[in-house]
C-alpha positions as CSV (number, residue, x, y, z in Angstrom):
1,X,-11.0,-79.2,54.0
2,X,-12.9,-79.7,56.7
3,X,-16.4,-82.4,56.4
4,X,-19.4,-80.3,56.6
5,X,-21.2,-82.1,59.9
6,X,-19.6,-85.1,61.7
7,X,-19.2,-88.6,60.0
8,X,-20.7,-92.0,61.1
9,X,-18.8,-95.0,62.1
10,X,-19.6,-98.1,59.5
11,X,-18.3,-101.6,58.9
12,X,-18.0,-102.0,55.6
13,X,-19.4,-105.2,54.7
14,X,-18.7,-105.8,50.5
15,X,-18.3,-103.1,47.5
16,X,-19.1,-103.8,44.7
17,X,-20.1,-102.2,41.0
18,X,-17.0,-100.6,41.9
19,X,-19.4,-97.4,43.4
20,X,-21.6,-99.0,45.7
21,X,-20.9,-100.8,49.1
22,X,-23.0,-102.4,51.9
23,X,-22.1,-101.2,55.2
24,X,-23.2,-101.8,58.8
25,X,-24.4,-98.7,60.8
26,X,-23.7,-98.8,64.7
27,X,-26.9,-99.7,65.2
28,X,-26.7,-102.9,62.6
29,X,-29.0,-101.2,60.2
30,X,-27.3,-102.4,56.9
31,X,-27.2,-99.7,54.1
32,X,-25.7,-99.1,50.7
33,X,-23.2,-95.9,50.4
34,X,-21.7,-94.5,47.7
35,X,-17.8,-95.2,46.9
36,X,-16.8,-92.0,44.8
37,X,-13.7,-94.1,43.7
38,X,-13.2,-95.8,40.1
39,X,-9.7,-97.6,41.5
40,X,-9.5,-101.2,42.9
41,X,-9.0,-100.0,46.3
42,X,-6.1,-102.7,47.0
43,X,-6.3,-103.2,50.6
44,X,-8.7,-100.6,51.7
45,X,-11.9,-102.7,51.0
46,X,-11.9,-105.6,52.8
47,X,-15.1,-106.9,54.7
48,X,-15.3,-105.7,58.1
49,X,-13.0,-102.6,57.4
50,X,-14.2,-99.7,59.5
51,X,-15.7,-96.7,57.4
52,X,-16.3,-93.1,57.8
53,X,-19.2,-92.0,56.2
54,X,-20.5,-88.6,55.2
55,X,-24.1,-88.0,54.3
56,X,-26.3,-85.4,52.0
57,X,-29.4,-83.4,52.2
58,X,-29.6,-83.3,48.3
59,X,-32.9,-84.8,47.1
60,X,-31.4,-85.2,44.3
61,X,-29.0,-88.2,45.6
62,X,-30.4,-91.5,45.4
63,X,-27.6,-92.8,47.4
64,X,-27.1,-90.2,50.6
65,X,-24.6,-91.6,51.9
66,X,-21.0,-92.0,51.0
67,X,-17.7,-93.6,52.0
68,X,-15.5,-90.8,53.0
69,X,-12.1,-92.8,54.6
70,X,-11.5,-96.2,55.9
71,X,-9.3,-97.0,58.9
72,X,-6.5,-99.4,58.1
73,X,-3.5,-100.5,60.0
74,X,-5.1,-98.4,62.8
75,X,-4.7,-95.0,60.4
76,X,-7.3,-93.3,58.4
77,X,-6.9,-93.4,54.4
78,X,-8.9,-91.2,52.3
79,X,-10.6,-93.2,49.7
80,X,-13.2,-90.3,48.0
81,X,-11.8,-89.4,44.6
82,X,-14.0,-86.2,44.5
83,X,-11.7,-84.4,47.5
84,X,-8.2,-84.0,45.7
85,X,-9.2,-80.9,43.6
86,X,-10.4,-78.9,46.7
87,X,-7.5,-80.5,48.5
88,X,-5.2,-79.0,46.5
89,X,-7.0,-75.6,45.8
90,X,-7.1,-75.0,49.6
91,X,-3.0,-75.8,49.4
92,X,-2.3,-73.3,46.5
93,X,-4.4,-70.5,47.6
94,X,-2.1,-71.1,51.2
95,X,1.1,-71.7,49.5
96,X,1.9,-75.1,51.4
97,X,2.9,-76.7,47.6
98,X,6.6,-75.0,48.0
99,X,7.2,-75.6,44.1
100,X,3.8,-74.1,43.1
101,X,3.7,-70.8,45.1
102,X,4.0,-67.4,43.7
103,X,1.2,-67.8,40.9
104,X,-1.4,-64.6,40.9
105,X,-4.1,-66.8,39.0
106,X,-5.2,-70.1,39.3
107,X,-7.8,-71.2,36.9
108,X,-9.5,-74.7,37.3
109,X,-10.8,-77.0,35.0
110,X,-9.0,-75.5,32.1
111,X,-9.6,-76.8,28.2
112,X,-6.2,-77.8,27.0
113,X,-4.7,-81.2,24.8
114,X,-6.6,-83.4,22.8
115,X,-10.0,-83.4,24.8
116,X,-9.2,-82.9,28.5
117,X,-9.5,-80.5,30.8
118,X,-6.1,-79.6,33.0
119,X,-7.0,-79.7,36.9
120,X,-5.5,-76.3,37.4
121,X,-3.8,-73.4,35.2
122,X,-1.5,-71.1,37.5
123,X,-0.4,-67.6,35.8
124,X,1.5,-64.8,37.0
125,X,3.3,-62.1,35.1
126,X,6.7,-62.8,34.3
127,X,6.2,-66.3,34.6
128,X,5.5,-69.3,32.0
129,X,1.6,-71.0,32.5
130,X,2.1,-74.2,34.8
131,X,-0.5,-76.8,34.0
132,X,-0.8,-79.1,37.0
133,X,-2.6,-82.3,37.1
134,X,-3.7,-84.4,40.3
135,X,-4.1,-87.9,41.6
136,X,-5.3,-89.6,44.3
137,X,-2.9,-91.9,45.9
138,X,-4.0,-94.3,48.4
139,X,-2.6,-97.6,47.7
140,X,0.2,-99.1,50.1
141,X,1.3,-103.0,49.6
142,X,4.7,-101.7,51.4
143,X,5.4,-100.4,55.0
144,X,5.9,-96.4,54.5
145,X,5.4,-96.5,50.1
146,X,2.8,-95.0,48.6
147,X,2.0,-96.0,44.7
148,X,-0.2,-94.5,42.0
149,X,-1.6,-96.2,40.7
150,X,-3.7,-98.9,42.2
151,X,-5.7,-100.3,39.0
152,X,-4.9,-99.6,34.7
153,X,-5.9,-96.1,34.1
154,X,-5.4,-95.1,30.2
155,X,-6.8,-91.7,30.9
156,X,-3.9,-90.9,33.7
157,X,-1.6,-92.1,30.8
158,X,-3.2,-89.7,28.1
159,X,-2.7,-86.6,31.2
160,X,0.8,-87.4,31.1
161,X,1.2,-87.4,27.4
162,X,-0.6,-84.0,27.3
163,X,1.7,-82.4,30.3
164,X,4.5,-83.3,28.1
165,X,3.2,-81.4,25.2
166,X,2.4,-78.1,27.5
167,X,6.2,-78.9,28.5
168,X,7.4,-78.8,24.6
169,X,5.2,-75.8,24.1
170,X,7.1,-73.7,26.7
171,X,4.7,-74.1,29.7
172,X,5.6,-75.6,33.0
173,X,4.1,-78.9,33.4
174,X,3.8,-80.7,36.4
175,X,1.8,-84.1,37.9
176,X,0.9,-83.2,41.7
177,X,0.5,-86.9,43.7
178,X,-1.9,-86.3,46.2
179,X,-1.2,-89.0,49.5
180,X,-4.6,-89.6,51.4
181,X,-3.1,-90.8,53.8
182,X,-0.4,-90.7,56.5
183,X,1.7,-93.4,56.9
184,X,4.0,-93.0,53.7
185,X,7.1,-91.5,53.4
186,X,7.8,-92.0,50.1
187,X,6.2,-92.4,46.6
188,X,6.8,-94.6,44.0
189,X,4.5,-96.0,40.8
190,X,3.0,-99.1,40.7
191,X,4.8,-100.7,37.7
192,X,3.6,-104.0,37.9
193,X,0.0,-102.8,37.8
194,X,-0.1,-100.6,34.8
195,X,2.9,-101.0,33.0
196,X,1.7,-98.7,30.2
197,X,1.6,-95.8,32.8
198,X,4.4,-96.0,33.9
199,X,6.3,-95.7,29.9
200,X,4.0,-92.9,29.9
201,X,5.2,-91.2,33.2
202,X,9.3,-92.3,32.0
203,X,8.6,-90.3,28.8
204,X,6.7,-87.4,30.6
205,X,9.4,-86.7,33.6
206,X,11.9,-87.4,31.1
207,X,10.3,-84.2,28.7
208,X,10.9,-82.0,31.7
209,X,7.4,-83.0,33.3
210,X,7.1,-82.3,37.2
211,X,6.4,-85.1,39.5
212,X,5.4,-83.8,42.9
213,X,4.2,-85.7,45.4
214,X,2.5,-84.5,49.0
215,X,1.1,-86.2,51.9
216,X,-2.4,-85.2,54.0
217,X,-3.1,-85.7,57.0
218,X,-6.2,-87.0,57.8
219,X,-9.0,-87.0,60.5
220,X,-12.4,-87.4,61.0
221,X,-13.0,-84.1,61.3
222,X,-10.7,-82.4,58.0
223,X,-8.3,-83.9,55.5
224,X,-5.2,-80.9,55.1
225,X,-2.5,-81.1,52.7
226,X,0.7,-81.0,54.6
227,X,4.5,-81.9,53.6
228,X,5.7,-83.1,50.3
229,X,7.5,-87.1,49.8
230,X,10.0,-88.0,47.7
231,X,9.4,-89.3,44.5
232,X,11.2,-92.5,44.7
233,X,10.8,-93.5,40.6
C-alpha cells in the first residue's frame, strides 16, 4: 500500500479523546490530526514522539489531517487502524499469506455470526469457506515481541468466539495478526491486559481456529506485508 502523496514530519505533542492529537508541524504551527486508532497506543504516544502524517482533500473531513506512523526506537510503527484490511487484501490478491493462497474468491466485509461482519471470506472449488479476521498489532513492552492486544477489546473476544463457530460448522477459520511494524520477531498476547481475550483466543485455537501472524514493513513512502512470525502463545 503505498500513501497517496508524501507525508509530513510532526512532533506529536498530547492525544487525547483517544482520536485526536496535537502535533507540531516543521514550521511550529500546532494542529490537531486525527488518530484512526481506538487502542491505548502503549508506548507509541508519548509527547515529543515524531509523527508521520497524511492529509485529505475531502471537504467532507473536519479534521484533514491524520497520524499515519510514529517513529520509535529509531523504527517506524504503523499506528492507523483503517490500513490492515487493504494491507491484507493487497497480500491475498499476491499470495505473500503462504497459508491463505490458492482461494479463487475473496469476498470482504461478509455477514456472518451473531451481528458481525467477517473481514474476508475466501472460496474456491474444492475447498471449505475460510473466514479470516484481522488485527492490528503494534504494541511492543519487549525487545523483538509483538502483543495483541494493547487495551480490553470485547468485540476482538466476540470475533474469536464466532471463528470458532465457522470452525464447528466445517469452515476454515483463521485470526490473521497483522505487525505494523518491524522490529518483532515473534508474537505473543497480551495476557495481563485483557485477560478475557486471551480465554477467548485459548478456546478459539483450541476449536481448530488459525492464528497467523505476519510482519510489514514499513516506510514513509508504503507499508507492504512481508514474512509471517511465530505465534509464541
Amino acid at each position: 500500500m503505498r500513501f497517496p502523496s508524501p507525508l509530513t514530519p510532526a512532533t506529536l505533542i498530547r492525544r487525547y479523546k483517544r482520536f485526536l492529537a496535537d502535533v507540531a508541524l516543521p514550521s511550529g504551527e500546532v494542529i490537531v490530526a486525527h488518530v484512526a486508532n481506538p487502542g491505548a497506543m502503549l508506548g507509541l504516544a508519548e509527547p515529543g514522539t515524531r509523527a508521520w502524517l497524511s492529509r485529505s482533500d475531502s471537504k467532507t473531513r473536519s479534521l484533514p489531517w491524520s497520524i499515519e506512523l510514529v517513529e520509535v526506537g529509531g523504527g517506524l510503527v504503523g499506528i492507523n487502524t483503517a490500513h490492515p484490511n487493504r494491507l491484507v487484501a493487497e497480500a491475498l490478491a499476491a499470495g505473500t499469506i503462504g497459508p491463505l493462497a490458492g482461494y479463487d474468491t475473496i469476498r470482504r466485509e461478509v455477514r456472518y455470526g451473531t451481528r458481525s461482519r467477517v473481514d474476508f471470506l475466501l472460496s474456491a472449488a474444492g475447498r471449505p469457506d475460510a473466514y479470516v479476521e484481522v488485527k492490528n498489532v503494534h504494541l511492543l513492552r519487549q525487545p523483538r515481541r509483538a502483543e495483541f492486544p494493547d487495551s480490553v477489546t470485547a468485540r476482538g473476544a466476540r470475533h474469536l468466539a464466532e471463528l470458532a463457530a465457522m470452525k464447528a460448522a466445517g469452515h476454515r477459520a483463521a485470526m490473521l495478526y497483522l505487525v505494523q511494524r518491524g522490529d518483532a520477531e515473534g508474537f505473543a498476547l497480551a495476557r495481563d491486559l485483557d485477560p478475557a481475550y486471551a480465554a477467548a483466543f485459548d478456546l478459539a485455537r483450541a476449536a481448530g481456529v488459525e492464528m497467523l501472524a505476519y510482519q510489514c514493513r514499513i516506510s514513509t513512502e508504503e507499508i507492504v506485508v512481508t514474512t509471517p512470525l511465530p505465534v509464541l502463545e
